[in-house]
C-alpha positions in Angstrom: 0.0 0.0 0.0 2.9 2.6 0.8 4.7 1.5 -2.2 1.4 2.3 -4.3 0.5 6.2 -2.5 4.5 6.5 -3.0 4.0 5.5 -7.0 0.9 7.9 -7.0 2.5 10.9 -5.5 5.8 9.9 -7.4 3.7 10.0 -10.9 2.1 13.8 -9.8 5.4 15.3 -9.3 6.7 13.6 -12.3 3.9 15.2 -14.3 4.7 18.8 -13.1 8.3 18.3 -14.1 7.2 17.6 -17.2 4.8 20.3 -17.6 7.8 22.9 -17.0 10.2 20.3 -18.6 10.2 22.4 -22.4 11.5 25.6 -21.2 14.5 23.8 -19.6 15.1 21.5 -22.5 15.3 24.7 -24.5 18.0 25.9 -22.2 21.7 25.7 -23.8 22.9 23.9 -20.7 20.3 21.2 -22.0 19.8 19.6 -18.4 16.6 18.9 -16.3 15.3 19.2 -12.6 13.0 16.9 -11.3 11.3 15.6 -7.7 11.5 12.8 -7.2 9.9 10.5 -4.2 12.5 7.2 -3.5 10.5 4.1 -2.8 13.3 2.8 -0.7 13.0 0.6 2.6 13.4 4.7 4.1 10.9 6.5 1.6 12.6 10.1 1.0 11.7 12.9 -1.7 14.8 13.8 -3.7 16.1 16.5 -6.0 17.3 14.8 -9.5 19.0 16.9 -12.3 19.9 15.1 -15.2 21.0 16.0 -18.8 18.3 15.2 -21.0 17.9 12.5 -22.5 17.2 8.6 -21.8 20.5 7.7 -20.6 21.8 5.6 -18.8 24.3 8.2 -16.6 26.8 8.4 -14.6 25.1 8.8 -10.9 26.1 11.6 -8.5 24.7 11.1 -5.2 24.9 14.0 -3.3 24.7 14.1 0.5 23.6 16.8 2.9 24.4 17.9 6.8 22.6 17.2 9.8 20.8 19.6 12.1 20.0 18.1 15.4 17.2 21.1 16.1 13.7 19.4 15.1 12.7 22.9 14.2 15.7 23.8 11.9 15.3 20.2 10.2 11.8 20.8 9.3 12.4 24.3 7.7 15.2 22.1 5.8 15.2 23.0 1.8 14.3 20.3 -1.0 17.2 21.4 -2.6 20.5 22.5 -1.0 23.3 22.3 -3.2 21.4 22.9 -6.5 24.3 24.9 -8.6 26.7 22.2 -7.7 24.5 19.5 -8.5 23.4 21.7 -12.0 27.6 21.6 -12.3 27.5 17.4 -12.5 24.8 17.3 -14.6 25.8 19.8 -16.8 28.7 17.4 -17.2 26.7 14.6 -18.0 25.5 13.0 -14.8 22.5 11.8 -13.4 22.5 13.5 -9.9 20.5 12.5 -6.8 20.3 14.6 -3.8 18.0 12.8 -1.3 16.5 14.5 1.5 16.9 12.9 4.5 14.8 11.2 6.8 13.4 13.3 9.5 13.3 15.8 7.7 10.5 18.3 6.6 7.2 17.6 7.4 8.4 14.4 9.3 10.7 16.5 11.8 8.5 15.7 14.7 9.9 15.2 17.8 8.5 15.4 20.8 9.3 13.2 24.1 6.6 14.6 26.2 3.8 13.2 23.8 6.4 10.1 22.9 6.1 11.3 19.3 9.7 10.3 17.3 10.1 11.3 13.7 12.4 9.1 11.6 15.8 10.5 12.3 18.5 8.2 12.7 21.8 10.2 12.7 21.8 11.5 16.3 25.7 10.8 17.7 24.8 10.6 21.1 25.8 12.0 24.4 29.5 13.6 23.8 31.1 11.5 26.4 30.9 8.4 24.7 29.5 9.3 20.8 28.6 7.0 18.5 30.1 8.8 15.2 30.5 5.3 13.3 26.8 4.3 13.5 25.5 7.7 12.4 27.8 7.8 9.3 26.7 4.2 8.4 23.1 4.6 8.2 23.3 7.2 5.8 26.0 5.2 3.8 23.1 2.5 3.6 21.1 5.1 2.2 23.2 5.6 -0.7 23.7 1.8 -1.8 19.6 2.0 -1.5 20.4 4.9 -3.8 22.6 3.1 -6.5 20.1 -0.1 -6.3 17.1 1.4 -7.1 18.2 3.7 -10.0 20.0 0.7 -11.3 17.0 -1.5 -11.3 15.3 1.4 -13.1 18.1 1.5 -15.7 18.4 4.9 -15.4 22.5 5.1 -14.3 25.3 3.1 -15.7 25.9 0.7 -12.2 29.4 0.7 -11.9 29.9 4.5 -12.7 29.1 6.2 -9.2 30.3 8.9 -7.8 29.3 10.0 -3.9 29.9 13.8 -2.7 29.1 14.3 0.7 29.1 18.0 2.8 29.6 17.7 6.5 27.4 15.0 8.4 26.6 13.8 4.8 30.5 14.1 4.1 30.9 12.0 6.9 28.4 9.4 5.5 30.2 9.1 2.2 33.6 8.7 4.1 31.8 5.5 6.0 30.5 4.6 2.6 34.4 4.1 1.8 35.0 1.5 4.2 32.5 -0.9 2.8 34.4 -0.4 -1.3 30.8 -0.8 -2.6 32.4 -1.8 -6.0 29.4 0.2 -8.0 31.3 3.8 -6.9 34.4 4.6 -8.4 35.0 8.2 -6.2 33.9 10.1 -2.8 34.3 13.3 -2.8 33.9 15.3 0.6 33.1 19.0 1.4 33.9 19.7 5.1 33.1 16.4 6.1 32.7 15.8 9.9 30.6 15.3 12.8 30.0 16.9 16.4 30.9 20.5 15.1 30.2 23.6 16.8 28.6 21.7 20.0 25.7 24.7 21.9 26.3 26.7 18.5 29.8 27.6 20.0 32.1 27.7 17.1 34.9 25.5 16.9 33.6 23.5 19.9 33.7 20.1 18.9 32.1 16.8 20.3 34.9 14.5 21.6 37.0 14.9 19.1 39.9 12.8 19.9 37.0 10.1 19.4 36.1 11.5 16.0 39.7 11.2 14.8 39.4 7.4 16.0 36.8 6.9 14.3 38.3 7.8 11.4 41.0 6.1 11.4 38.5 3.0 12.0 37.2 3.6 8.7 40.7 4.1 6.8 41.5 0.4 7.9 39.4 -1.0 5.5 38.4 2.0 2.9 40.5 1.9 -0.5 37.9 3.9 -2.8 39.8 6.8 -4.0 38.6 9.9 -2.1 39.0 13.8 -2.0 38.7 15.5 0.8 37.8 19.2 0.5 38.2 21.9 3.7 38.1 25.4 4.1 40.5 27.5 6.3 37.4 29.5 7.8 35.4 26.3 8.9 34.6 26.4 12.3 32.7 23.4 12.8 36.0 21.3 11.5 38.7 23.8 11.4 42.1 23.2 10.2 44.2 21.4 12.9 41.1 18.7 13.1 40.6 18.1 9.7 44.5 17.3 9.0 44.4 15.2 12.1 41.4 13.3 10.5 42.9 12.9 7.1 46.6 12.0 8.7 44.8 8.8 10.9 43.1 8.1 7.8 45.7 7.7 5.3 48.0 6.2 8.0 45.4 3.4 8.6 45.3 2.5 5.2 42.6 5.0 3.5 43.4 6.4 0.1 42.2 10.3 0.2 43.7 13.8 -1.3 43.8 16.4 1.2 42.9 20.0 0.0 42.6 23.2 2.0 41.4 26.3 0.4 41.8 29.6 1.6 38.8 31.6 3.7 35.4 31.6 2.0 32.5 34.4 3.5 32.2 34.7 7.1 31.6 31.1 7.2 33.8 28.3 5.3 31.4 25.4 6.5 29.1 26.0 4.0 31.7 26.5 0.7 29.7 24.0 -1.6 26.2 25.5 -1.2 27.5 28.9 -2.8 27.3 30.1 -6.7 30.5 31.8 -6.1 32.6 28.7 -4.7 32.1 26.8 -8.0 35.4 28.2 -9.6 37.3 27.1 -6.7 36.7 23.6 -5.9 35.4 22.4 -9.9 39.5 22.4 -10.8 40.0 20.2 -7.6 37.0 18.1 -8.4 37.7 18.1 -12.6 41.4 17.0 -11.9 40.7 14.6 -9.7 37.8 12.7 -11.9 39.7 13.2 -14.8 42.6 10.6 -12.7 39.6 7.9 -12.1 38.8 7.3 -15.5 
């Protein structure tokens, strides 16, 4: 029965789409948005640009932070990252941005009236976190991800790139550890967890135990990754992020480490700007260009 409203509602938004579908096609950049609802074991809208066309694609699947506010999740936007995303497809990918769980209209949550929306990436109390379950559920997201739009034949299966920003950067650096051998890159934008803890900035959740953690994942991650960070970052500022990337690499992990230089009054949030594009797209061209 869910599977069926989920088809239904699915089949609507597809309609819109293509009811605003001709002025995009006309577009030189020749690419096209669409909404799309995920019947996965976790049902989850999603933002898919594509270039037009039948395909298959390359798949991008694009993850997004966390916000452990209720309030702030359900204000969360359909679409965060739509110019980078727009930048992949212009390039000929199929790109998926799912929004999570919990998210929207399902951010409920509230103890007193034991009412729980679906939100499984809390971390935990800081004193002992659990950063290694909360990057894995979202990881199993994404092979969800990759199943489903291979079964549909829309995406060329073995031909899968991940891109993760923050908690969703940590997901796709998780992801890594379990060399799903459909994705060929990860690349990660400020990737992390436990960042600015009270809304303090650079206050982070244990991290000694984050930098653990990574190196946990390093031990058995081989998928060629780049890792992205901005000077100005203040929920994973510099000295953290190299200590994450050196445990990595020393336990076995293969990533490239870039830092770029101070972005706006706030670095955490470099991919979701217009204006970053020309920055990281030479890091991000270069480094696809050496996985083909």
């Amino acid at each position: 029965m869910v599977n069926l409203v989920l088809g239904r509602v699915a089949a609507t938004l597809l309609v819109l789409v293509a009811l605003a579908a001709p002025a995009r096609a006309e577009d030189a950049s020749r690419i096209q948005e669409e909404v799309w609802v995920l019947p996965l074991p976790l049902p989850m809208f999603a933002y898919l640009v594509r270039p037009v066309g039948d395909g298959p694609f390359p798949l991008v699947i694009m993850n997004h932070g966390v916000s452990l506010n209720p309030t702030d999740r359900s204000f969360f936007p359909l679409v965060e990252f739509r110019d980078a995303a727009k930048w992949f497809a212009k390039r000929g990918y199929l790109v998926v941005a799912p929004v999570g769980t919990g998210y929207g209209a399902a951010a409920i949550d509230m103890t007193e009236r034991a009412l729980f929306g679906p939100f499984f990436s809390k971390v935990g109390k800081c004193i002992n976190p659990n950063f290694h379950d909360a990057g894995r559920a979202v990881a199993q997201v994404d092979l969800w991800i990759i199943d489903y739009m291979a079964a549909e034949k829309r995406i060329i299966p073995k031909d899968v790139i991940v891109v993760g920003q923050s908690a969703g950067g940590w997901a796709s650096i998780a992801l890594s550890s379990v060399n799903p051998p459909q994705v060929k890159a990860i690349i990660t934008f400020a990737a992390g967890r436990g960042g600015r803890v009270g809304g303090k900035p650079n206050n982070n959740c244990a991290p000694d135990k984050l930098v653990e953690a990574t190196a946990d994942f390093g031990r058995t991650s081989r998928v060629p990754m780049l890792w992205i960070y901005i000077e100005n970052d203040t929920f994973f500022g510099p000295d953290l992020s190299k200590r994450m990337y050196q445990a990595f690499t020393a336990a076995g992990g293969r990533a490239e480490y870039h830092l770029m230089p101070p972005f706006g009054n706030e670095g955490h949030f470099f991919i979701g700007s217009p204006d970053a594009i020309p920055l990281w797209s030479p890091l991000v061209t270069k480094f696809l260009d050496a996985q083909k």
